[in-house]
BALOBA-1460 file (C-alpha; in Angstrom, 3 decimals):
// residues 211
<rec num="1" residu="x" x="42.174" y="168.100" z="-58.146"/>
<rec num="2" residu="x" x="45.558" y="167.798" z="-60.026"/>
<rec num="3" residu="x" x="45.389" y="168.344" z="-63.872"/>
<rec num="4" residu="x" x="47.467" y="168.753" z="-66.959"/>
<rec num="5" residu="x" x="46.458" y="170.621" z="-70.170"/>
<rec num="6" residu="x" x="47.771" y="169.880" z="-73.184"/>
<rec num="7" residu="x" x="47.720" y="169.701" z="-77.148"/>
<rec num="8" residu="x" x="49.118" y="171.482" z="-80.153"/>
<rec num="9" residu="x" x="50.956" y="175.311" z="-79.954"/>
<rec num="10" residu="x" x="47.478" y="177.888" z="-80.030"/>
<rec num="11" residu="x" x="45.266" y="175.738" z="-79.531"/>
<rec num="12" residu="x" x="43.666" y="177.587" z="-76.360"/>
<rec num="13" residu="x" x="45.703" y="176.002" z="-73.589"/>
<rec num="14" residu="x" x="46.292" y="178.665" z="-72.035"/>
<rec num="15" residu="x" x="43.422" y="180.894" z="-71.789"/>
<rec num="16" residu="x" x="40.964" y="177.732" z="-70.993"/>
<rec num="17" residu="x" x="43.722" y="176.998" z="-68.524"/>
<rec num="18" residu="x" x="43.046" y="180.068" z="-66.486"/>
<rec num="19" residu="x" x="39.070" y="180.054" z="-66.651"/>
<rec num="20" residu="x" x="39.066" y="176.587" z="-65.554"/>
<rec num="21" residu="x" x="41.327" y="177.444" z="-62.983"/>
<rec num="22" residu="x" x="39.352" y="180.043" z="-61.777"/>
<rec num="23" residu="x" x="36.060" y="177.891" z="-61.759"/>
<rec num="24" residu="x" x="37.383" y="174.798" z="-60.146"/>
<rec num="25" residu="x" x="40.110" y="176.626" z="-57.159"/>
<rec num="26" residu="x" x="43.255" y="175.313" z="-59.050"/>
<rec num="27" residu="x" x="46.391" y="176.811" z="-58.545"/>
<rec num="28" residu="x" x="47.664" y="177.583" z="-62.740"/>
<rec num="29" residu="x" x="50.696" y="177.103" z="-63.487"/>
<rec num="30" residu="x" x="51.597" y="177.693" z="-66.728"/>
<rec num="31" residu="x" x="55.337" y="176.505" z="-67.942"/>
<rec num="32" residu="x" x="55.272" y="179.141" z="-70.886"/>
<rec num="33" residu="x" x="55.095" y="181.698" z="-68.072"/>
<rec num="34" residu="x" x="57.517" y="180.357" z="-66.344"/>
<rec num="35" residu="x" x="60.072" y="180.012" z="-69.123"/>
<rec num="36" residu="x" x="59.091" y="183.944" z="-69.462"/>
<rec num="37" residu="x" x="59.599" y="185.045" z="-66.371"/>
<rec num="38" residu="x" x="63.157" y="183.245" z="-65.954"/>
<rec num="39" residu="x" x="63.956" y="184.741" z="-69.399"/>
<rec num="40" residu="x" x="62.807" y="187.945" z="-67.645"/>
<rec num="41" residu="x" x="65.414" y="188.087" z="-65.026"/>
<rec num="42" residu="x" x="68.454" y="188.347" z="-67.158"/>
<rec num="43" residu="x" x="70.322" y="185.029" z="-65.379"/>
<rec num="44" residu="x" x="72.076" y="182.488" z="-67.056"/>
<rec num="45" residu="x" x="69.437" y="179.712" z="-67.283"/>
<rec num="46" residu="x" x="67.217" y="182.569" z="-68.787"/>
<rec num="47" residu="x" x="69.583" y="182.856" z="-71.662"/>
<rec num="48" residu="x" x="69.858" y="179.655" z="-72.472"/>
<rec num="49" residu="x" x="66.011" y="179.358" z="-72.622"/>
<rec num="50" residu="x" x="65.649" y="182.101" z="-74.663"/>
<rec num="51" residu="x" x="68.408" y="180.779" z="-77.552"/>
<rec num="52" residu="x" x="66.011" y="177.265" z="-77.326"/>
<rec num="53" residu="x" x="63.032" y="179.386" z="-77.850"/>
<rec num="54" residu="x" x="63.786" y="181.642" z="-80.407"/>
<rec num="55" residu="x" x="64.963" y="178.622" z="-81.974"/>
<rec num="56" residu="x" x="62.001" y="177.186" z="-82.256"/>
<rec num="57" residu="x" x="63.301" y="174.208" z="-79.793"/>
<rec num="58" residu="x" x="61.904" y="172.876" z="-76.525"/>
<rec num="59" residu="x" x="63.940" y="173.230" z="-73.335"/>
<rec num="60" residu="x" x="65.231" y="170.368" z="-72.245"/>
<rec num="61" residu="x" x="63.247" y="167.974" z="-69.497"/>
<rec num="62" residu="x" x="65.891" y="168.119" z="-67.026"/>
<rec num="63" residu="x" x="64.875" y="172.364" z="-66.958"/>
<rec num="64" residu="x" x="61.486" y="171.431" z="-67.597"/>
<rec num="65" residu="x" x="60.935" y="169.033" z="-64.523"/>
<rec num="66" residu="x" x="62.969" y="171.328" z="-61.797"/>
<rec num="67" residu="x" x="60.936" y="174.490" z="-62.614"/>
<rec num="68" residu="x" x="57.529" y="172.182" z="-62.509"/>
<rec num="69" residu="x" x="58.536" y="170.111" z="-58.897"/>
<rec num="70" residu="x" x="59.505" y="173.014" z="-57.035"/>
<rec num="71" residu="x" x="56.361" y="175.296" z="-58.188"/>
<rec num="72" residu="x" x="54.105" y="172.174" z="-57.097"/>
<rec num="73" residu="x" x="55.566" y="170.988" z="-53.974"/>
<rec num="74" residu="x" x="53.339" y="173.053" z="-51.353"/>
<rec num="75" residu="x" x="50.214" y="172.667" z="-53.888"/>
<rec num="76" residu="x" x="47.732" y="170.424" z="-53.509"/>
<rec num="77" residu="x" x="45.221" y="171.763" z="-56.291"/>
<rec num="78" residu="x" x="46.972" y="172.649" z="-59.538"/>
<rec num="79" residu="x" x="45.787" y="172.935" z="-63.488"/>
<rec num="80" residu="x" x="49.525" y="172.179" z="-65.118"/>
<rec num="81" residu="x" x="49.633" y="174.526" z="-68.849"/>
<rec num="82" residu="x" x="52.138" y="172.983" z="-71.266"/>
<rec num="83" residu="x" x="53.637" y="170.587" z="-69.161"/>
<rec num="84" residu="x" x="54.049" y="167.391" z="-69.658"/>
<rec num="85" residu="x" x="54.932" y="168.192" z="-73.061"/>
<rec num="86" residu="x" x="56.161" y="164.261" z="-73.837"/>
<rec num="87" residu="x" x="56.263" y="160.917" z="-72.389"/>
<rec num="88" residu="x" x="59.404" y="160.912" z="-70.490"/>
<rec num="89" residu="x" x="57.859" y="164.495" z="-68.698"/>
<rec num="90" residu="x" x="54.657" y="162.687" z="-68.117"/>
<rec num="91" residu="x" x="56.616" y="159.380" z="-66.315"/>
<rec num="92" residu="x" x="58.356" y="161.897" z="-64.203"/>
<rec num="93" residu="x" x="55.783" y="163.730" z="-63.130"/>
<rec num="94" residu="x" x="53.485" y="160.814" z="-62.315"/>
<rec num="95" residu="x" x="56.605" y="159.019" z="-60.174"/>
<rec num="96" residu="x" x="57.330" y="162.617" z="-58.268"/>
<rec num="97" residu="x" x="53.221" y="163.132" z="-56.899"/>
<rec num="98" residu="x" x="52.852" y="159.039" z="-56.254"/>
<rec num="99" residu="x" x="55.865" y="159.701" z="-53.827"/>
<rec num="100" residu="x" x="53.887" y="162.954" z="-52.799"/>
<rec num="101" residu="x" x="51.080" y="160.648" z="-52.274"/>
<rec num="102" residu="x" x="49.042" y="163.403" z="-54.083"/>
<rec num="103" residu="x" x="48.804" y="161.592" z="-57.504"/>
<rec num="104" residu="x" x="47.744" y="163.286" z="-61.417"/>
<rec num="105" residu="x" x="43.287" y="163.638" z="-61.519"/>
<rec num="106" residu="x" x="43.589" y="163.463" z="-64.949"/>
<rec num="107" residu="x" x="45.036" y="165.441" z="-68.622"/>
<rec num="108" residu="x" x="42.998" y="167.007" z="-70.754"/>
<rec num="109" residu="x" x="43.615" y="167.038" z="-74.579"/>
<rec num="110" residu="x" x="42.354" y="170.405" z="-76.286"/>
<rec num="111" residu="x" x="42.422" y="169.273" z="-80.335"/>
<rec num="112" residu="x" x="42.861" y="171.324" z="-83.150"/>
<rec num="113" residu="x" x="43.906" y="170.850" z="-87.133"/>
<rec num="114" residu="x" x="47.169" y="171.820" z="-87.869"/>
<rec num="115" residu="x" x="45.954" y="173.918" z="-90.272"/>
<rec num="116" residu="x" x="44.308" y="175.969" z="-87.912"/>
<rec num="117" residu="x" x="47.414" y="175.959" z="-85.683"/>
<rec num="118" residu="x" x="49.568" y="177.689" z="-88.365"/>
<rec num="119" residu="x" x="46.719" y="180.372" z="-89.267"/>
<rec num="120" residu="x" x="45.885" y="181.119" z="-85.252"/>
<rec num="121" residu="x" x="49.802" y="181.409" z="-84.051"/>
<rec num="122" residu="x" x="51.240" y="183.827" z="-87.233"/>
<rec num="123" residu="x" x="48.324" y="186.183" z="-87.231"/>
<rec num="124" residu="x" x="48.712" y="186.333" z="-83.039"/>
<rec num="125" residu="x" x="49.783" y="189.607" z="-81.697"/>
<rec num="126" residu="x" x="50.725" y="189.986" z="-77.599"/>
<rec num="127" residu="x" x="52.071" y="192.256" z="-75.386"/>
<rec num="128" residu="x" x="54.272" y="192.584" z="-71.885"/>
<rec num="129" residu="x" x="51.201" y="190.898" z="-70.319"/>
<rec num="130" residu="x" x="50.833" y="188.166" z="-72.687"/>
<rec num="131" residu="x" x="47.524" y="189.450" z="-73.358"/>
<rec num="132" residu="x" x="47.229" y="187.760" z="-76.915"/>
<rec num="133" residu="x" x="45.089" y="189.092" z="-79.691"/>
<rec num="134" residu="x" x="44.489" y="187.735" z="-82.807"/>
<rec num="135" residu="x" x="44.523" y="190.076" z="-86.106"/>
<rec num="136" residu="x" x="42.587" y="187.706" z="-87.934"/>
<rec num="137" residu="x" x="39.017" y="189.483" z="-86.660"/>
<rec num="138" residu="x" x="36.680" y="192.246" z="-87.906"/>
<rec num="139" residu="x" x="38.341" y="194.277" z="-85.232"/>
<rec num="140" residu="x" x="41.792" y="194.039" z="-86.831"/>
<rec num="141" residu="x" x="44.882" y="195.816" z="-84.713"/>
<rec num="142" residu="x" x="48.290" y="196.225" z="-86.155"/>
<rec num="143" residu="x" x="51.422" y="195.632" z="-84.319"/>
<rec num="144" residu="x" x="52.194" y="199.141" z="-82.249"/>
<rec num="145" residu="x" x="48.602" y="199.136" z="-81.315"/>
<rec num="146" residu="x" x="48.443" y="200.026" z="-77.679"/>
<rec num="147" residu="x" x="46.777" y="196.665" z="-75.002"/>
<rec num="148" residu="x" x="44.059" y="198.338" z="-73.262"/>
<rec num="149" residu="x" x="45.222" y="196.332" z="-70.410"/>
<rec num="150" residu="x" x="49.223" y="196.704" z="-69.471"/>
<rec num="151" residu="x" x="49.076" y="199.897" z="-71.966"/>
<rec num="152" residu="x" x="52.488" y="198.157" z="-73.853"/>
<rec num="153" residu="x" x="52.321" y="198.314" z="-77.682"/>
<rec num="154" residu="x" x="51.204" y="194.678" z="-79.655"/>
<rec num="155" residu="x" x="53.739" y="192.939" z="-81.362"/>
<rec num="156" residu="x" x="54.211" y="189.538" z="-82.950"/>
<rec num="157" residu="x" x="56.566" y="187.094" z="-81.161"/>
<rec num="158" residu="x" x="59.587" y="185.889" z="-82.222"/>
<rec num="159" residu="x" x="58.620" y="182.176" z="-82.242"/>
<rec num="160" residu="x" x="55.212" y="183.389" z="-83.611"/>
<rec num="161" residu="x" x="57.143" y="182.855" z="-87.744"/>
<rec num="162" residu="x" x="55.776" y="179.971" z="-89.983"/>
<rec num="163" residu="x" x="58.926" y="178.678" z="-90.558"/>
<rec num="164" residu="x" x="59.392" y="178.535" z="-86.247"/>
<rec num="165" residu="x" x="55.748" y="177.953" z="-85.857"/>
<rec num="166" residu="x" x="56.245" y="174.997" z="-88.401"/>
<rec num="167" residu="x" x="59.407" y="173.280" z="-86.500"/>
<rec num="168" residu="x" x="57.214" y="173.463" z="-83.109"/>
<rec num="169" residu="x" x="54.094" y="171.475" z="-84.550"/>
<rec num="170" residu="x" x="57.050" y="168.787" z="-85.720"/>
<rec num="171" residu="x" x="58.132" y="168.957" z="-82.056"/>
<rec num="172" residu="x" x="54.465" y="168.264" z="-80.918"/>
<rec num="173" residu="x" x="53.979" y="165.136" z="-83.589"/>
<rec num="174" residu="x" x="57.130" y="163.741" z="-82.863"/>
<rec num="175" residu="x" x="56.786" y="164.072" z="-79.247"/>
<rec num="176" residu="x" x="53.941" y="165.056" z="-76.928"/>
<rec num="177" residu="x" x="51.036" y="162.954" z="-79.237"/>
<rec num="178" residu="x" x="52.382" y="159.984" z="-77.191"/>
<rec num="179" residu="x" x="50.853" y="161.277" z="-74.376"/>
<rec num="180" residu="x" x="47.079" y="160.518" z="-75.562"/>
<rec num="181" residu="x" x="48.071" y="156.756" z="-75.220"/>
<rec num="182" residu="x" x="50.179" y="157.136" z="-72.019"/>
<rec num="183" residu="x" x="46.683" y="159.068" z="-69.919"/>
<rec num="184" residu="x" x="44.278" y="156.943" z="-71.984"/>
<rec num="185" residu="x" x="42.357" y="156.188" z="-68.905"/>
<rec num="186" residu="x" x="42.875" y="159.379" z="-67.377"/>
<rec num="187" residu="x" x="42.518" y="161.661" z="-70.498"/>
<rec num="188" residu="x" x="39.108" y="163.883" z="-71.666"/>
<rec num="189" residu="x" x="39.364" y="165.189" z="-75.426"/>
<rec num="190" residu="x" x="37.679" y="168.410" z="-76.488"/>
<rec num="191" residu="x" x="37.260" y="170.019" z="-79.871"/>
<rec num="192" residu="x" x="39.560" y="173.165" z="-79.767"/>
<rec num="193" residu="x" x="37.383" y="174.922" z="-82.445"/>
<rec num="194" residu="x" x="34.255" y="177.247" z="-81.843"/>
<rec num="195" residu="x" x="34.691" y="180.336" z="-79.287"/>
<rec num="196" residu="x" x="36.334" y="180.689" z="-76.394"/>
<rec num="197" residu="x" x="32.887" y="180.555" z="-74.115"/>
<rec num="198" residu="x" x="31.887" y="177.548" z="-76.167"/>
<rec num="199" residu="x" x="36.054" y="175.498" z="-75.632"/>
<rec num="200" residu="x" x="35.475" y="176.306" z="-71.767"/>
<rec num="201" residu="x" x="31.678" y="175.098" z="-71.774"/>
<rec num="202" residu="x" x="32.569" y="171.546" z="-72.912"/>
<rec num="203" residu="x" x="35.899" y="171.499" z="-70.864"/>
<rec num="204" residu="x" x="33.407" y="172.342" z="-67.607"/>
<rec num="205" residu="x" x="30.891" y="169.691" z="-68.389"/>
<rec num="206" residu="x" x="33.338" y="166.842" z="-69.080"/>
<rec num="207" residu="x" x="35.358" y="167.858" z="-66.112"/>
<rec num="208" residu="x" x="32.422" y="166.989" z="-63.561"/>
<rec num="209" residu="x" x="33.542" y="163.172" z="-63.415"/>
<rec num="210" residu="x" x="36.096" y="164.303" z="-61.681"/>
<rec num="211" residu="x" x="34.475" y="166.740" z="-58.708"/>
């Protein structure tokens, strides 16, 4: 099975993206990560991805499509998070695993307001593991709190601002919306609101057309 998540900045993408994952064998590759962990190693290319980020920009397809093809080449069972992002990313993708002869299973479309985008992403906090938390709960933490996981203190990110978070939902209307025509026949749509147990329940169920 070879599937792509997708759908509006914190709207779940990528924690669904590593339960279903683990439920259905998939290989997750997440582009966020990705992005991180070239940012991480202090080369060129990382630079210039962090100046798009903290921008509030997306990095270009050309970046975009190398990092993807090379991660994917050996794998024959992989859940894609945050790529495609539009429809030129999606055309690419598509040509590169016909020619694999391993083509796309299907996308899946994780929906939420806007509204709920903007409240979700500037009351997020994270951490060196990306473990996100949001300070919107009963159990509120404040940035310096410690993650009981990596032990690294919480802090907002820098693309985490309304004005930034703002610019990236343009990005998403302007661009990667197109892509609920383009997998029309291919595509399963799930409510984004509720919990996180609830999100993953109805991403399971409507999933089993494809096992």
């Amino acid at each position: 099975m070879r599937i792509t998540f997708f759908g509006p900045p914190g709207s779940g993408k990528g924690t669904q993206a590593d339960r279903i994952s683990s439920c259905f064998g998939l290989q997750h590759i997440s582009t966020g990560l990705l992005c991180r962990e070239e940012i991480s190693s202090g080369s060129e290319l990382g630079q210039r991805i962090r100046e798009i980020v903290e921008s509030g920009h997306l990095v270009s397809d050309e970046i975009m499509n190398e990092e993807v093809f090379s991660r994917i080449e050996t794998i024959d069972n992989f859940l894609l998070d945050g790529y495609p992002r539009n429809l030129s990313q999606a055309k690419s993708l598509d040509e590169y695993l016909e020619n694999a002869g391993k083509p796309l299973t299907g996308a899946i479309f994780i929906h939420i307001p806007d509204e709920e985008v903007i409240r979700r992403l500037t009351g997020r906090l994270v951490c060196v593991c990306s473990n996100k938390y949001s300070d919107t709960g009963s159990d509120i933490r404040k940035e310096g709190d410690i993650c009981p996981v990596c032990r690294e203190p919480f802090a907002k990110r820098n693309d985490d601002s309304s004005e930034i978070v703002k610019k990236r939902l343009d990005h998403y209307h302007n661009l990667t919306r197109h892509l609920e025509n383009y997998y029309e026949n291919r595509l399963l749509e799930i409510d984004g609101f509720g919990t996180i147990d609830q999100v993953n329940e109805r991403i399971r169920k409507e999933m089993l057309i494809w096992v």
